[in-house]
C-alpha positions, 0 to 999 in steps of 0.5 A: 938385742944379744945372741943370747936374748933372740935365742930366747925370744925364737924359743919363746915365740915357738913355745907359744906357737906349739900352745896355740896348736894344741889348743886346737886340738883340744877344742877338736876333742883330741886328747894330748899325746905324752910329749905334748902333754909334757910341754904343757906341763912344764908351761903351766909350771913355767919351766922353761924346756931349754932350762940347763941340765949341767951347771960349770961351776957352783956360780953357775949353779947357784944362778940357775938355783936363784940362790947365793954362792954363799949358799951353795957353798953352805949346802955342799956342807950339807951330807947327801947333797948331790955334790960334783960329778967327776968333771967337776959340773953339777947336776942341776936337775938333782939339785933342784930336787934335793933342795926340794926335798930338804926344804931348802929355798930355790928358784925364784918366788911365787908370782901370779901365772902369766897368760901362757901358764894360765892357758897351759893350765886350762889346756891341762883341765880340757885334755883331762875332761876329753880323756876322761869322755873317751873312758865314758865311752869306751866303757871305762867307766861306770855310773856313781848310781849305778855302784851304788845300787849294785851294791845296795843289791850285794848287801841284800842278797848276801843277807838273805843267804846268810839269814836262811842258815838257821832255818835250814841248819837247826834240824840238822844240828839236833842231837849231832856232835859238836864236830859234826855240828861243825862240819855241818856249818862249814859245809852250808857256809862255804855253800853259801858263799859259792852262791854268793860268788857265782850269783852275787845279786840273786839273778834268776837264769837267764834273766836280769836283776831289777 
């Protein structure tokens, strides 16, 4: 085995090593922290967390694409690909990303997510289920039943204010003017919707909505 091949198999048994552990933290009901969710991120995308951020020369970026020379030579002809940096190195990453955005092909093809990106995956679904628990609990959340019938009691109370406008407006309206018919309206209506906003369900003082 080469230098190059034991530095990758280290790096791989290590990777692998960190999932296992926070595995166990998952099924102990602790949520990720930003870096570890991070890594876990990059496995279930399989990205490798040592991958290069700087390519020597276009034969290396093309490598690191999974792409020809050929093609690299085509998209430098392209205008706003990243280009060089003053060095003469490439940035990968802007690469990759420009690639992406510009519908070009790069990157090795689809495959079927090996055992550790699956797992990776899954860790991601179980720390999203404990930190949505943890919003439960602290309150950051609110039942769908429960909107949904505050609501239904905003409608029928705003409603019933509203629907109590011409009833007590009419006697006040008779023989006035229609600028004072006016102010009428829009003295009772900014009224009601002060109501509305300071008791927007109708509670009775000191008591609670049914």
């Amino acid at each position: 085995m080469s230098e190059a091949e034991d530095i990758k198999a280290q790096a791989g048994a290590l990777l692998k090593g960190n999932l296992a552990n926070l595995e166990k933290k998952s099924k102990e009901g602790k949520p990720l922290s930003a870096q570890e969710l991070a890594l876990v991120q990059s496995l279930a995308n399989n990205e490798s967390t040592t991958a290069p951020l700087w390519a020597k020369n276009q034969v290396e970026l093309a490598a690191f694409l999974s792409v020809t020379h050929k093609t690299i030579q085509r998209w430098r002809k392209i205008l706003g690909n990243p280009g060089a940096e003053a060095n003469g190195q490439y940035n990968v990453v802007a690469w990759k990303e420009w690639a992406k955005a510009n519908g070009k092909k790069s990157g090795p093809k689809e495959h079927e997510p090996t055992q550790t990106e699956a797992k990776a995956r899954q860790l991601l679904l179980q720390n999203q289920k404990i930190e949505i628990q943890i919003g439960i609990l602290a309150k950051q959340y609110v039942k769908v039943s429960d909107v949904e019938r505050w609501t239904g009691e905003l409608v029928m109370q705003a409603k019933k204010v509203l629907l109590s406008g011409p009833a007590s407006l009419a006697p006040q309206l008779v023989g006035v003017s229609i600028p004072e018919a006016e102010k009428l309206l829009r003295e009772w209506l900014h009224h009601a919707l002060s109501q509305l906003t300071q008791n927007p369900i109708g509670d009775e003082p000191g008591g609670e909505s049914s």
